[in-house]
NUDO-194498 format. One record per residue: y, x, z negated of N, C-alpha, C in turn; residue in three letters; residue number from 1. Coordinates in steps of 0.1 Angstrom, whole numbers. Atoms other than C-alpha are relative to their C-alpha. Layout:
N
<node n_north="Y" n_east="X" n_up="Z" ca_north="Y" ca_east="X" ca_up="Z" c_north="Y" c_east="X" c_up="Z" rest="ALA" nr="NUM"/>
...
//
This chain:
111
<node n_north="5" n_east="13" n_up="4" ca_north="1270" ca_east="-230" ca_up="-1118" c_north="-1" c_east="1" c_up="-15" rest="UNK" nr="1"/>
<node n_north="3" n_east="-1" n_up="18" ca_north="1270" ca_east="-237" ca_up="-1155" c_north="-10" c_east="-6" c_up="-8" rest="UNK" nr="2"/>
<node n_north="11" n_east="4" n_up="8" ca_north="1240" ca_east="-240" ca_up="-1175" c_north="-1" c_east="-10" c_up="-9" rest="UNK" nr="3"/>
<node n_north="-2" n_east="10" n_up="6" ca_north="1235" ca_east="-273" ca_up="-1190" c_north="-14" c_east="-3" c_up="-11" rest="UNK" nr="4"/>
<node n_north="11" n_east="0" n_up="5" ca_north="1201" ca_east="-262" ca_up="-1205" c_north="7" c_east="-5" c_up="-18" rest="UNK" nr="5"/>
<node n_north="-4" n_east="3" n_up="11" ca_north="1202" ca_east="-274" ca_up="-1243" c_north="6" c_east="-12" c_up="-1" rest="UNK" nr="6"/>
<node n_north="-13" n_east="12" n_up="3" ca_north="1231" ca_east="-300" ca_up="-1242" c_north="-6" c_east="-9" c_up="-2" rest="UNK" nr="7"/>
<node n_north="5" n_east="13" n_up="6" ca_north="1216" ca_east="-334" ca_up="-1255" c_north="6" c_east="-8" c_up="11" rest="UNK" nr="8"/>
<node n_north="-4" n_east="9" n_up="-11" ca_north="1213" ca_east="-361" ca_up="-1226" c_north="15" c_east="-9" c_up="-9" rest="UNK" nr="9"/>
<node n_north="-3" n_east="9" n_up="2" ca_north="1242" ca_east="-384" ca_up="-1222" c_north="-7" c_east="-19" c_up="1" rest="UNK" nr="10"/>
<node n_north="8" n_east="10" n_up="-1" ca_north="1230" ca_east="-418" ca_up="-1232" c_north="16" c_east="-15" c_up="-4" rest="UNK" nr="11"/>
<node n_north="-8" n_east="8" n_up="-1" ca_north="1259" ca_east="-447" ca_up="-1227" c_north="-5" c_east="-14" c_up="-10" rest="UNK" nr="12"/>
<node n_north="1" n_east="14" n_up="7" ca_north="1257" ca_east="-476" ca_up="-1249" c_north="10" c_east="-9" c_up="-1" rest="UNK" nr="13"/>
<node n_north="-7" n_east="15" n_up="5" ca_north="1267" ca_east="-512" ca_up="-1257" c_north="-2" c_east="-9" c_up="-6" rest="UNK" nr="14"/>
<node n_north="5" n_east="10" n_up="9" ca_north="1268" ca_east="-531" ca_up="-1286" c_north="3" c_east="-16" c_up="1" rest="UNK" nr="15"/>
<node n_north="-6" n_east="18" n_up="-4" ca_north="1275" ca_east="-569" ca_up="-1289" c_north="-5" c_east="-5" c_up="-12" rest="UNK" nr="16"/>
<node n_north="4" n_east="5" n_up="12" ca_north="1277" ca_east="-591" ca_up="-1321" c_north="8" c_east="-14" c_up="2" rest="UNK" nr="17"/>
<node n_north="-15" n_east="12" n_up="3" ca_north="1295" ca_east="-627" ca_up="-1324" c_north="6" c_east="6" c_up="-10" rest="UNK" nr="18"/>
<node n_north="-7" n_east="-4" n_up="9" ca_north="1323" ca_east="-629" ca_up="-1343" c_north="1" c_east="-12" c_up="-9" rest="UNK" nr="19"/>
<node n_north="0" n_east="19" n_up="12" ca_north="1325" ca_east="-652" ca_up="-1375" c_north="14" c_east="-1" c_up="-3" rest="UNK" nr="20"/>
<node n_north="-10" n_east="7" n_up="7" ca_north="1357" ca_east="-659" ca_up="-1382" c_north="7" c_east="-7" c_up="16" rest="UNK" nr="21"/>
<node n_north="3" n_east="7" n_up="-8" ca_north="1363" ca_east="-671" ca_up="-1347" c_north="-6" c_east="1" c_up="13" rest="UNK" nr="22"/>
<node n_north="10" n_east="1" n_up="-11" ca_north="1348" ca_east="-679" ca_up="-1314" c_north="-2" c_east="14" c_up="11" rest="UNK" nr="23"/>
<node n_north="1" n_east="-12" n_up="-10" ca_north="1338" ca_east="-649" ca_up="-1292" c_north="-7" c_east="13" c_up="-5" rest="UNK" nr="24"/>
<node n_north="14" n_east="-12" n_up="3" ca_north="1319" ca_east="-613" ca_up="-1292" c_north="13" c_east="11" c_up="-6" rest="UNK" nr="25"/>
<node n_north="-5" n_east="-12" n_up="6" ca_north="1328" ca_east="-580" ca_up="-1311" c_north="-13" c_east="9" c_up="8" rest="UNK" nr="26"/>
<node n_north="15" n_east="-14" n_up="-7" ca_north="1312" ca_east="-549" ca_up="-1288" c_north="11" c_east="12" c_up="-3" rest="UNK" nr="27"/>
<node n_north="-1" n_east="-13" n_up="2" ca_north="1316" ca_east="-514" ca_up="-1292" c_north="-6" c_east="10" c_up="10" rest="UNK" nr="28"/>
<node n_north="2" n_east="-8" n_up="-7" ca_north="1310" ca_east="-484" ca_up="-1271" c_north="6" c_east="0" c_up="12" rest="UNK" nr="29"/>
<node n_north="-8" n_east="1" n_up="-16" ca_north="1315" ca_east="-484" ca_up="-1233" c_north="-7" c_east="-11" c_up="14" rest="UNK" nr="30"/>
<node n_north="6" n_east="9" n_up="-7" ca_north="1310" ca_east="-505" ca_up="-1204" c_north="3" c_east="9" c_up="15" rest="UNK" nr="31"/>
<node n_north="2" n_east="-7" n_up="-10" ca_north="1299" ca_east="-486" ca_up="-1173" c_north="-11" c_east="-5" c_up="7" rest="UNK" nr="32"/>
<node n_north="15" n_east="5" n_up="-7" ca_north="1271" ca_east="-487" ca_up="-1151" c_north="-12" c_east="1" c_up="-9" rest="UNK" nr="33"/>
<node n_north="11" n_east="1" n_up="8" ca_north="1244" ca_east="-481" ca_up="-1174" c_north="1" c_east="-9" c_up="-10" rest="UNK" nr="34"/>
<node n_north="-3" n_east="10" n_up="8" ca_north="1257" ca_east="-506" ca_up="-1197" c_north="4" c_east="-14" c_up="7" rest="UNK" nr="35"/>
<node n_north="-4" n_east="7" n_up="-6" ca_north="1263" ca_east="-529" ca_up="-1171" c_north="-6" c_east="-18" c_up="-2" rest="UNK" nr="36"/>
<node n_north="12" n_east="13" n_up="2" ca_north="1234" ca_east="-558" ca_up="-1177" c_north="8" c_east="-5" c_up="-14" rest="UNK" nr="37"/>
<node n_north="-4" n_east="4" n_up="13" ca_north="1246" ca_east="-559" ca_up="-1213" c_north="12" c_east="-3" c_up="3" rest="UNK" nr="38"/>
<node n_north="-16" n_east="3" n_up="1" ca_north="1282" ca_east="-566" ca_up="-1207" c_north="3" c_east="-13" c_up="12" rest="UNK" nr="39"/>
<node n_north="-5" n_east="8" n_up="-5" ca_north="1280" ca_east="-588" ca_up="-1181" c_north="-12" c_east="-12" c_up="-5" rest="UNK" nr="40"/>
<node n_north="12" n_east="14" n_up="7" ca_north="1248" ca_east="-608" ca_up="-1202" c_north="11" c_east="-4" c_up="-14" rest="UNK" nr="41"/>
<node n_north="-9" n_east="9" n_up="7" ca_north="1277" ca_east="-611" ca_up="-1231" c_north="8" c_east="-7" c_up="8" rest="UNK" nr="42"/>
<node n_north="-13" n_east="9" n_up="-6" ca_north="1303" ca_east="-622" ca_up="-1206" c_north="-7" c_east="-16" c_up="6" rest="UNK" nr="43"/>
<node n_north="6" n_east="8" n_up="-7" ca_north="1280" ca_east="-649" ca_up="-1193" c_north="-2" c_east="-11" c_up="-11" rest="UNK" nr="44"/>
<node n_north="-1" n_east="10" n_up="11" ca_north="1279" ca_east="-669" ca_up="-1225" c_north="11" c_east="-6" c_up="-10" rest="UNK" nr="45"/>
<node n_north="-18" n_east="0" n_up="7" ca_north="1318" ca_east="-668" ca_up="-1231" c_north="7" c_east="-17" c_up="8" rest="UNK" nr="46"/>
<node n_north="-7" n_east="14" n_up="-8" ca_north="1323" ca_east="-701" ca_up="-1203" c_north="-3" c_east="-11" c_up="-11" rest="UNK" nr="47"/>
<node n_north="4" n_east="13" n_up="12" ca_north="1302" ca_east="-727" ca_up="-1227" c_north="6" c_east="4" c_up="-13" rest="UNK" nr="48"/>
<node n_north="-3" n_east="0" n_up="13" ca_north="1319" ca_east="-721" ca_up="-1255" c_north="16" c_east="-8" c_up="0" rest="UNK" nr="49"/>
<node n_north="-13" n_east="7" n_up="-3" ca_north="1349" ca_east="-744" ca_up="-1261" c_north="14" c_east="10" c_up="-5" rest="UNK" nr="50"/>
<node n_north="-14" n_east="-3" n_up="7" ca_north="1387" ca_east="-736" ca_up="-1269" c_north="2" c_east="15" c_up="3" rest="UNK" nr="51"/>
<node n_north="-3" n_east="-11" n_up="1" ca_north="1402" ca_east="-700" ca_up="-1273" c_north="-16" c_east="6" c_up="-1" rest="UNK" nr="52"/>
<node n_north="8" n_east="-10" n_up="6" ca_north="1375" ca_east="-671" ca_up="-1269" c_north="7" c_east="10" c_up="1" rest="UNK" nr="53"/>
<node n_north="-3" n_east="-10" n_up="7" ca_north="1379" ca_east="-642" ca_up="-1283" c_north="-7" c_east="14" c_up="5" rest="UNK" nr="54"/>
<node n_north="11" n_east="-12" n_up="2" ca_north="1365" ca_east="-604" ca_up="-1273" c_north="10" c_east="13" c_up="-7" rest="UNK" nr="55"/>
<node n_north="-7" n_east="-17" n_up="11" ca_north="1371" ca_east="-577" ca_up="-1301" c_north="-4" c_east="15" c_up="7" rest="UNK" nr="56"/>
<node n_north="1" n_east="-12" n_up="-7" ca_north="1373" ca_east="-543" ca_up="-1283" c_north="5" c_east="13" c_up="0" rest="UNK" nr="57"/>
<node n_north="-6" n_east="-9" n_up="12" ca_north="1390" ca_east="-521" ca_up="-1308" c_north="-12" c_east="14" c_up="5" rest="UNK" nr="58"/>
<node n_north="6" n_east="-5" n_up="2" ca_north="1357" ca_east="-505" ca_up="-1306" c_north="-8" c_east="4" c_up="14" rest="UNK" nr="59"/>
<node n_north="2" n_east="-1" n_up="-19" ca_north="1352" ca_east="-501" ca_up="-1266" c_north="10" c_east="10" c_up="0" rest="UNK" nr="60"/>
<node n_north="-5" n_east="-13" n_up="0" ca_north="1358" ca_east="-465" ca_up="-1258" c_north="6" c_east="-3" c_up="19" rest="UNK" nr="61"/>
<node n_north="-5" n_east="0" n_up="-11" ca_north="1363" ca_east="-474" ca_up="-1218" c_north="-9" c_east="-9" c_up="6" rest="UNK" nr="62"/>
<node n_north="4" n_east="9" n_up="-7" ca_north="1356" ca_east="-498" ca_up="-1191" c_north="6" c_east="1" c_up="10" rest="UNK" nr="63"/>
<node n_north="-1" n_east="-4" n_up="-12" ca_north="1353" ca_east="-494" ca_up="-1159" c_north="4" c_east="-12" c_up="9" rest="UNK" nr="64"/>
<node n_north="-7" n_east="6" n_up="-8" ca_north="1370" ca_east="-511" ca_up="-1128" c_north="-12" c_east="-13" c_up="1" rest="UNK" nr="65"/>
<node n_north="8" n_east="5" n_up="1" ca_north="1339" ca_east="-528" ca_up="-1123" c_north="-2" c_east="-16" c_up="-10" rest="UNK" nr="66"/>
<node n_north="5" n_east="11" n_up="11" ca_north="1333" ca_east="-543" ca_up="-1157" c_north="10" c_east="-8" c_up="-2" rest="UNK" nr="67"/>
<node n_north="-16" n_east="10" n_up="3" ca_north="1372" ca_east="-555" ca_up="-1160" c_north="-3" c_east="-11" c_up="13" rest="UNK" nr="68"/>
<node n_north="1" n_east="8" n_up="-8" ca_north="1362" ca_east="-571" ca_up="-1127" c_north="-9" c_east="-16" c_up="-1" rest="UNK" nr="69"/>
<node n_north="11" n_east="12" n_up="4" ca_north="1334" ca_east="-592" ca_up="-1144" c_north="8" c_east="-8" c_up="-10" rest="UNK" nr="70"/>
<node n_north="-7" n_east="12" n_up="11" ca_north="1359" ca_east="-603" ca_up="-1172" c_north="6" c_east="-9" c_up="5" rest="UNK" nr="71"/>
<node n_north="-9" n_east="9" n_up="-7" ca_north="1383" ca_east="-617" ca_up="-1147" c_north="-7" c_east="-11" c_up="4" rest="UNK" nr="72"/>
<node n_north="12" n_east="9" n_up="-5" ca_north="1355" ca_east="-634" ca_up="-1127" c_north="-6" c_east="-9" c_up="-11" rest="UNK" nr="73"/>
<node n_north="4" n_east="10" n_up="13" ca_north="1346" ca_east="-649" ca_up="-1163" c_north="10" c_east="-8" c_up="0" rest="UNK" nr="74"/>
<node n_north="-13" n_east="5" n_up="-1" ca_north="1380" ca_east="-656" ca_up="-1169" c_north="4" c_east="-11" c_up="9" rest="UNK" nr="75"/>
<node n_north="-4" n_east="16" n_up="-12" ca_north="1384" ca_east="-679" ca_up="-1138" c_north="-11" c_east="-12" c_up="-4" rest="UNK" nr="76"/>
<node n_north="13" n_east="12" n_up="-1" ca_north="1348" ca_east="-701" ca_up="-1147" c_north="4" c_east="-4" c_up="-14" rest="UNK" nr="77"/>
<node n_north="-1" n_east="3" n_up="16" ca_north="1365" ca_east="-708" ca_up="-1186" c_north="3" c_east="-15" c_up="7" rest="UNK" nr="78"/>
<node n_north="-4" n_east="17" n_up="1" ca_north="1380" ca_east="-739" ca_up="-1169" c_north="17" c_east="3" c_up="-1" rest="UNK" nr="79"/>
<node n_north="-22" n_east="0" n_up="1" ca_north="1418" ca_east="-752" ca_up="-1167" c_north="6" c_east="3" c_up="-19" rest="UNK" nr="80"/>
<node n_north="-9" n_east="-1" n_up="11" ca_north="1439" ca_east="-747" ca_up="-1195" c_north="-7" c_east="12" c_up="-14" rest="UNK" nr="81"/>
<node n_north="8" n_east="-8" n_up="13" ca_north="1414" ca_east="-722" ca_up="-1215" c_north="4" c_east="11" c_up="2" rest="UNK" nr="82"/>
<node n_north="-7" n_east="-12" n_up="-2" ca_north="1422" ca_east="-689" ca_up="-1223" c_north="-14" c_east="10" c_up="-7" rest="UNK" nr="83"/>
<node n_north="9" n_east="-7" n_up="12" ca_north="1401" ca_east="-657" ca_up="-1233" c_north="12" c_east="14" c_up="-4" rest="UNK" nr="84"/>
<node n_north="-7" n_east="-9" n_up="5" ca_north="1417" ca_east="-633" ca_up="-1255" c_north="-6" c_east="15" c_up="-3" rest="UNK" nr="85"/>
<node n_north="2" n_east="-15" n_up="6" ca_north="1414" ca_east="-597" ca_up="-1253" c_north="9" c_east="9" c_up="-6" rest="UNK" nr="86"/>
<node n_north="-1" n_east="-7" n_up="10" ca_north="1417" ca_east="-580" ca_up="-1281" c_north="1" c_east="15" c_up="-2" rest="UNK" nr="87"/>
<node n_north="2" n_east="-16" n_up="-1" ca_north="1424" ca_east="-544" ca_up="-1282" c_north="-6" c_east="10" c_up="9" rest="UNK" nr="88"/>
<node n_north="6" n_east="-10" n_up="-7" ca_north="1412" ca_east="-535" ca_up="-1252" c_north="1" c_east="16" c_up="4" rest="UNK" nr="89"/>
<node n_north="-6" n_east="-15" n_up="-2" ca_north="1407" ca_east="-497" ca_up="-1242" c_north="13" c_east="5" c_up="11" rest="UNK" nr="90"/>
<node n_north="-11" n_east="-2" n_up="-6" ca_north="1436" ca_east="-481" ca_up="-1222" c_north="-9" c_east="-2" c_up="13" rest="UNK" nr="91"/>
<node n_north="11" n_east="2" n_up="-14" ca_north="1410" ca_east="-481" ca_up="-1188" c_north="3" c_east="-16" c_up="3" rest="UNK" nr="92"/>
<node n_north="-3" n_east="13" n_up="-6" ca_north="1411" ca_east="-518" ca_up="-1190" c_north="10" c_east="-6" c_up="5" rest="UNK" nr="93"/>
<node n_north="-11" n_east="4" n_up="-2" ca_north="1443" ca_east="-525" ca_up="-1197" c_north="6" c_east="3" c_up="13" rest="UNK" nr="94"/>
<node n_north="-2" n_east="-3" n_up="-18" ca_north="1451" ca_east="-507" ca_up="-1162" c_north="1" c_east="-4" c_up="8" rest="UNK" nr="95"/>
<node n_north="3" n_east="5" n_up="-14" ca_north="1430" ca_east="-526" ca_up="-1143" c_north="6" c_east="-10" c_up="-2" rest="UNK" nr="96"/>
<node n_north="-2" n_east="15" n_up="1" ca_north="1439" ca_east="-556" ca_up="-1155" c_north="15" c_east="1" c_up="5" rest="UNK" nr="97"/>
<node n_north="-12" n_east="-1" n_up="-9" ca_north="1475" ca_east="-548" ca_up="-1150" c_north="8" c_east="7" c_up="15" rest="UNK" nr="98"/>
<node n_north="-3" n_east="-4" n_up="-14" ca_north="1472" ca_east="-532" ca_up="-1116" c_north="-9" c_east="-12" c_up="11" rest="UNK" nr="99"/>
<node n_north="6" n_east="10" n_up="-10" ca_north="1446" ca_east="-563" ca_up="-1100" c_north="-3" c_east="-11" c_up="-6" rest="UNK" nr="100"/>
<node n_north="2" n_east="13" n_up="9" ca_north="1447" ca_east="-590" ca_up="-1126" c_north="8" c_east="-8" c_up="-2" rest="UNK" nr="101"/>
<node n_north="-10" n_east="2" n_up="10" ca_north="1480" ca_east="-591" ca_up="-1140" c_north="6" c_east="-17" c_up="1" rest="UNK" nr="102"/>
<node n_north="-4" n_east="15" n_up="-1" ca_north="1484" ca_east="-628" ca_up="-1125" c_north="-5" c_east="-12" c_up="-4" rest="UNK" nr="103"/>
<node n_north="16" n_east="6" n_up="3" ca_north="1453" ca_east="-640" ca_up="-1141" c_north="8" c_east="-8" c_up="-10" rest="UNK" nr="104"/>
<node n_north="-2" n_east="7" n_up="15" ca_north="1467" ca_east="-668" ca_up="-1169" c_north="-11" c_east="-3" c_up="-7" rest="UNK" nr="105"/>
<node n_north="6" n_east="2" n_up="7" ca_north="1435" ca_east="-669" ca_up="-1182" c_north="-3" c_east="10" c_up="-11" rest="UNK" nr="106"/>
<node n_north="4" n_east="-6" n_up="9" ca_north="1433" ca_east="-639" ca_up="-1198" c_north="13" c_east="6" c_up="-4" rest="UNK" nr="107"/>
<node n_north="-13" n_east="-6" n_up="9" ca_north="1458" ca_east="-627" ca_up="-1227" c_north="-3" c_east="11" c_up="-8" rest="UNK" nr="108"/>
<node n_north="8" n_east="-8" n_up="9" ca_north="1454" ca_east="-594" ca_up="-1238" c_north="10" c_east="2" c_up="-14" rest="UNK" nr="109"/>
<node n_north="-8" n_east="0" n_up="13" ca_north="1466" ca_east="-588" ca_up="-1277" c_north="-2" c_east="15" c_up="-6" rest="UNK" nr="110"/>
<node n_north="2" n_east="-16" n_up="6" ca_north="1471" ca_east="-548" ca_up="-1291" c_north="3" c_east="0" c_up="-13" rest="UNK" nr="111"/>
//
């Protein structure tokens, strides 16, 4: 068994900021279970917003089956003809999204 005495806990985080130049969030870190409240309390304020939104995720190290499952589930409540744009998402997402999403016209991802 290998001694884990010393090692500094892991502690998961998630940031969230609007974005100003246009509509939608810039987050950073990861979206897992411990980050879970936080990522699905940004996704929950992405339907009221009109027109193109936007999520920057350059800075999203991974995301789990789960959390991609909450974007889609966003994704369907934008309404007809709206679209959300993800931006850079980590390779993890991109996966899901193209192994249980990929039919989704709501969401466009951009690299």
């Amino acid at each position: 068994m290998t001694d884990l005495t010393g090692w500094p806990p892991y502690r998961a985080a998630l940031d969230v900021w609007p974005l100003c130049e246009r509509a939608g969030l810039g987050l950073s870190g990861e979206v897992s279970l411990p980050t879970r409240v936080a990522w699905e309390g940004a996704l929950a304020t992405l339907p009221g917003r009109p027109g193109r939104v936007y999520l920057e995720l350059s800075l999203v190290t991974f995301v789990d089956v789960a959390g991609t499952a909450a974007l889609a589930f966003t994704a369907q409540r934008l309404g007809s003809g709206r679209r959300l744009i993800v931006d850079r998402p980590p390779p993890s997402m991109r996966r899901a999204l193209e192994a249980f999403w990929s039919d989704l016209p709501a969401i466009e991802v951009t690299l």
